[in-house]
C-alpha positions, 0 to 999 in steps of 0.5 A, spaced: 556 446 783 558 446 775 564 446 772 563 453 770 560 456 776 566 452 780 572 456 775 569 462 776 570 462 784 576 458 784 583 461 781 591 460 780 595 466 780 602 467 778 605 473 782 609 477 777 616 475 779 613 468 777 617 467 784 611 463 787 602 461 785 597 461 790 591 458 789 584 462 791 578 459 792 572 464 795 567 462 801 561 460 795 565 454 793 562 447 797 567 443 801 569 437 797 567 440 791 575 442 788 579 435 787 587 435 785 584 433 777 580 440 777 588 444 780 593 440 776 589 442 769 588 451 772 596 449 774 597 446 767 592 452 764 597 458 768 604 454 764 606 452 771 612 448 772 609 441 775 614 437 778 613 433 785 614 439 789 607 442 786 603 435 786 604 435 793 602 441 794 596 441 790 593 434 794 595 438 801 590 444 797 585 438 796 586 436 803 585 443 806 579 444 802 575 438 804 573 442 811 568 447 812 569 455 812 567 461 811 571 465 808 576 466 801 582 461 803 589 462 799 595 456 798 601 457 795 602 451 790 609 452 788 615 456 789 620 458 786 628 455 788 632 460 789 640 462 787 645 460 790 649 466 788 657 465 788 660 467 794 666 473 794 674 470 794 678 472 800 685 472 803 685 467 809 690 468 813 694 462 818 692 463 826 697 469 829 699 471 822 693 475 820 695 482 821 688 485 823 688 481 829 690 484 834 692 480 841 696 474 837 700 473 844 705 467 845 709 466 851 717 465 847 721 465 854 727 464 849 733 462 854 729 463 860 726 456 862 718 457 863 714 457 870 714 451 873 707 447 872 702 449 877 707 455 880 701 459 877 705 464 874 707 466 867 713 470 865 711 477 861 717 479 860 718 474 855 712 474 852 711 476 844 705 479 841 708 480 834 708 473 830 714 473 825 714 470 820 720 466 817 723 465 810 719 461 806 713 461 812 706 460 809 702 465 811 695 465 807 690 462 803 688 466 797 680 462 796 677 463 789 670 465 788 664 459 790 660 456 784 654 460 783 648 455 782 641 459 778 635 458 780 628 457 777 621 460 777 615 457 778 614 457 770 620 453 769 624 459 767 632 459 770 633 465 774 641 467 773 645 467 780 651 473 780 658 470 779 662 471 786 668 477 786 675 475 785 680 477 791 684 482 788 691 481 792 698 486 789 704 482 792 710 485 792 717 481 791 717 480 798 711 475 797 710 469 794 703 466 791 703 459 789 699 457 783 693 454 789 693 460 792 697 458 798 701 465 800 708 464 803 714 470 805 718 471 801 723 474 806 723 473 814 718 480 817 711 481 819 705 481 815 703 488 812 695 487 809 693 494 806 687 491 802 689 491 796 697 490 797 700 485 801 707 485 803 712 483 808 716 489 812 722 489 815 720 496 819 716 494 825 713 500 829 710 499 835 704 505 836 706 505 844 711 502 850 715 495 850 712 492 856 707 487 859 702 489 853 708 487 848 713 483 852 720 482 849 721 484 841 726 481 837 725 482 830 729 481 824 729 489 820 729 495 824 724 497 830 721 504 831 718 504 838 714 511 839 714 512 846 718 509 852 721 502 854 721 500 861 725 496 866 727 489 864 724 488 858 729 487 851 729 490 844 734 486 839 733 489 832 738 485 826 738 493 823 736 499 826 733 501 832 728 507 834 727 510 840 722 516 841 721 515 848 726 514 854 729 507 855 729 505 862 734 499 865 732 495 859 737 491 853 737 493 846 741 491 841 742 494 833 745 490 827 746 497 824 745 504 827 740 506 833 737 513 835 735 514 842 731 520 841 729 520 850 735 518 852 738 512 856 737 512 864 740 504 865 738 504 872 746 500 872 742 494 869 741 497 862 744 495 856 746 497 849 749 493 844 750 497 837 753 494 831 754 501 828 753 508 830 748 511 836 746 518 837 742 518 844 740 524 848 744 522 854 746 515 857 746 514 864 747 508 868 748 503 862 753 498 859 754 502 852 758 497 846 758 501 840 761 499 833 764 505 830 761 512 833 758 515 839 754 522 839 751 525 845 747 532 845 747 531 853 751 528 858 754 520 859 753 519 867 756 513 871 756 509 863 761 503 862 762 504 854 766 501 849 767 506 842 769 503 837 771 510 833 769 517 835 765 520 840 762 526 837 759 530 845 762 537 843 756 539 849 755 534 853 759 532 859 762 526 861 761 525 869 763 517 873 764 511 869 769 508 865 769 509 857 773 506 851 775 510 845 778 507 839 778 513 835 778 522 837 773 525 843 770 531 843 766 533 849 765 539 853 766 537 860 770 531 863 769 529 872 765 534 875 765 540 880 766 534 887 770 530 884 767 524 881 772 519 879 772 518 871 775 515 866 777 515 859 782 510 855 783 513 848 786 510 842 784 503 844 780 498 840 779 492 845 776 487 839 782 487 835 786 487 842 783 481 844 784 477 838 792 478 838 792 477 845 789 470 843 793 470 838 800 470 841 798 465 847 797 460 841 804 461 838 808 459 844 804 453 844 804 451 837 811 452 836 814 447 841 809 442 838 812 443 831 819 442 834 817 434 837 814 433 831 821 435 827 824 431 834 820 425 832 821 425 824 828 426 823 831 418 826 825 415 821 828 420 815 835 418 817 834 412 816 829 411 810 831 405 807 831 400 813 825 403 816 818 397 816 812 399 811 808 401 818 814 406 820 813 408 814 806 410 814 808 414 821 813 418 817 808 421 813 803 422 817 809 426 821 811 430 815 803 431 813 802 433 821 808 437 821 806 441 814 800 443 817 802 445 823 808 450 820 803 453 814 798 454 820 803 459 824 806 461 819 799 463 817 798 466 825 803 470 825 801 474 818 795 475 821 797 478 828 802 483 824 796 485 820 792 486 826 797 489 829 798 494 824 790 495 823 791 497 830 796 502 829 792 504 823 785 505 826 786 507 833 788 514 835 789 518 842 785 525 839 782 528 845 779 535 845 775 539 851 771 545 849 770 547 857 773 543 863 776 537 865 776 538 874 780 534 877 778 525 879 779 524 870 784 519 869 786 518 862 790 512 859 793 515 853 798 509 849 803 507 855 801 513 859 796 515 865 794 523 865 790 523 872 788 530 873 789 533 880 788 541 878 781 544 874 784 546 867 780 550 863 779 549 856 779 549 850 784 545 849 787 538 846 791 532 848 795 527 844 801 524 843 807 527 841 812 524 835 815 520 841 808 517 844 808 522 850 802 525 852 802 532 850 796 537 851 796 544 846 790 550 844 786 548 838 791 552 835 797 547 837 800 553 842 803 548 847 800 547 854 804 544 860 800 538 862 804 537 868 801 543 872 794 540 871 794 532 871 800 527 874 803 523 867 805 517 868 808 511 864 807 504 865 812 500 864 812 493 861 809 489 867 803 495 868 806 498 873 806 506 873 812 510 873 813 518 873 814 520 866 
């Protein structure tokens, strides 16, 4: 077969995109007769880049086109190379950081030792699915975009890659983004990601129950928790505490203020510890410590609690228990129709109680001390001049020792003074009763006991008199006569009681 006639039947095509070029020899066309010259100058004649890639493929062709058929036969001759296109940046965030994983359990068991090896059981309770972060902790890589690589046609011509999107990340002041990219807390909380926004909160919310799914939380802002906490586990908050469903006998604890919306039903094992003010539904059955006020919609049954200030209850009963005021009650009805025993201490503020009574059994035991201090130095300063330089070095180290002592107790008993007037101060017998006080309350107001034996109808107000005597008037300061409902008592110095 000529030159001519051999043209005719065997092409080398482009395809419009220039992404590959085929070879295509008709059925007519003998075995043998096309040889890699004859393809490599219709390779060349089509503007075809030729490289190795090309060659190797134009010999395979010939190989192929050695055999016999009997029909048209197609090769691909060559191929463009592909873009690599530049990848997208992204956040990474570090393992348990990440806050669109769900499930970042870690077992905290925090002062409780962990189950022995082997014993095959794990502790729950103690089991924290929240991962905090602390201050200045890394939480997250911010990847840029990967290098885009062109590619090239079969004509040699470049095919241009796409350039990667950058990662748009808006921090807040609570995150810190180094220059590489590496993002650290600015501040101890939890991870916040709302593409684009990133942040760290202190208001952690839990969408269900504290229980086995979430174990203990203790977190360092405030915890809202939007239905129940159940028996045994603990929520501790440095700020405030949300509660929307009931607490069971479980511990909370708040730096500031806590509001439990279901109430309290402690089972005699639950605790509460709040730094300032507590608003709750009812309070059953619990260990109650509250900073400064205490308001109750409902009822305080069989509830140990220490007020640091006012308890606001204008309809809420007070039934069983043992409560502590240091400020003004307010309340509705205290004990109940049977008799339950109960019992309140008004104008009482234990903290400040107990640093003067620490303070006033370290006195007796300082002075005695500065006075052999005195007993030891007065000889050596007696006779001065004839003491050796040892004995010398001893009086002043006696004399430093003295000075300290001396400033140090002068310094306690400024303290307890102030104490004691902060007290005065702080502390009040104010205690008002919109309904009924029945018999079985026993109050401790100043040095008195008022145990009530007979049902007094209010309203009605108890306080002390100019002269610190209990004494009970109407809301309008008509004088009632306590002693025809409740036995008074004064308590003498050594806490036995006296008839008033």
């Amino acid at each position: 077969m000529n030159p001519e006639t051999l043209a005719e039947h065997v092409k080398l095509t482009v395809t419009p995109d220039k992404l590959a070029a085929e070879l295509h020899v008709d059925a007519e066309v003998p075995a043998g007769v096309v040889d890699e010259g004859f393809v490599l100058a219709l390779a060349q004649g089509v503007g075809l880049a030729i490289n190795q890639s090309v060659h190797q493929s134009i010999a395979n062709a010939v190989e192929v086109l050695k055999k016999p058929r009997a029909e048209m036969v197609r090769i691909k001759i060559a191929s463009a190379t592909a873009p690599v296109h530049g990848e997208p940046g992204y956040i990474e965030f570090l393992p348990g950081f990440d806050p669109l994983v769900a499930g970042r359990a870690q077992v905290d068991y925090g002062d409780h030792p962990s189950p022995a090896r082997g014993s095959g059981g794990v502790d729950h309770y103690h089991k924290f699915t929240f991962t905090l972060v602390p201050s200045n902790g890394e939480i997250a890589k911010i990847h840029q975009p990967s290098t885009p690589e062109d590619g090239q046609d079969v004509m040699g011509g470049v095919i241009a890659a796409r350039l990667g999107k950058q990662v748009q990340v808006v921090a807040d002041d609570t995150i810190i983004i180094q220059p590489d990219g590496r993002v650290f807390a600015a501040r101890p909380g939890v991870v916040d990601w709302q593409d684009p926004k990133l942040r760290m909160l202190r208001m952690l919310k839990l969408p269900g129950n504290i229980d086995f799914s979430t174990g203990n939380i203790n977190f360092p802002g405030s915890v809202v928790v939007a239905k129940a906490v159940r028996d045994h586990f603990k929520v501790a908050a440095a700020g405030d505490v949300l509660v929307n469903g009931q607490v069971e006998g479980a511990a909370l604890s708040a730096g500031r203020d806590a509001r439990l919306e279901g109430g309290m039903a402690g089972k005699e094992t639950g605790t509460l510890d709040v730094g300032r003010d507590l608003n709750a539904r009812y309070l059953n059955n619990t260990t109650v410590s509250i900073g400064r006020d205490l308001t109750v919609d409902k009822e305080l049954v069989n509830t140990r609690a220490v007020v640091g200030r006012n308890f606001l209850g204008r309809a809420a009963s007070i039934t069983g228990g043992k409560i502590i005021f240091g400020g003004s009650v307010e309340v509705f009805e205290l004990g109940s129709q049977i008799g339950v025993a109960t019992e309140l201490v008004l104008g009482s503020i234990p903290e400040i109680e107990k640093v003067i009574g620490a303070g006033e059994e370290m006195l007796p035991q300082l002075i005695p001390k500065r006075d052999k201090l005195e007993q030891q130095i007065q000889p050596l300063r007696k006779f001065a001049g004839k003491i050796s330089a040892a004995e010398i070095e001893r009086l002043c180290e006696l004399e430093h020792f003295e000075r300290e002592l001396t400033v140090g107790i002068k310094s306690l008993q400024s303290r307890l003074e102030t104490l004691k007037s902060m007290l005065q101060t702080r502390s009040a017998v104010d205690l008002t009763v919109h309904g009924r006080i029945y018999p079985k309350v026993l109050i401790l107001a100043g040095n008195y006991t008022i145990d009530f034996y007979k049902t007094c109808l209010g309203p009605v107000r108890i306080g002390l008199s100019a002269s610190a005597e209990p004494e009970m008037t109407s809301l309008h300061g008509e004088q009632l006569n306590l002693a025809d409902y409740a036995r008074v008592r004064k308590i003498d110095g050594s806490g036995q009681k006296k008839a008033a």
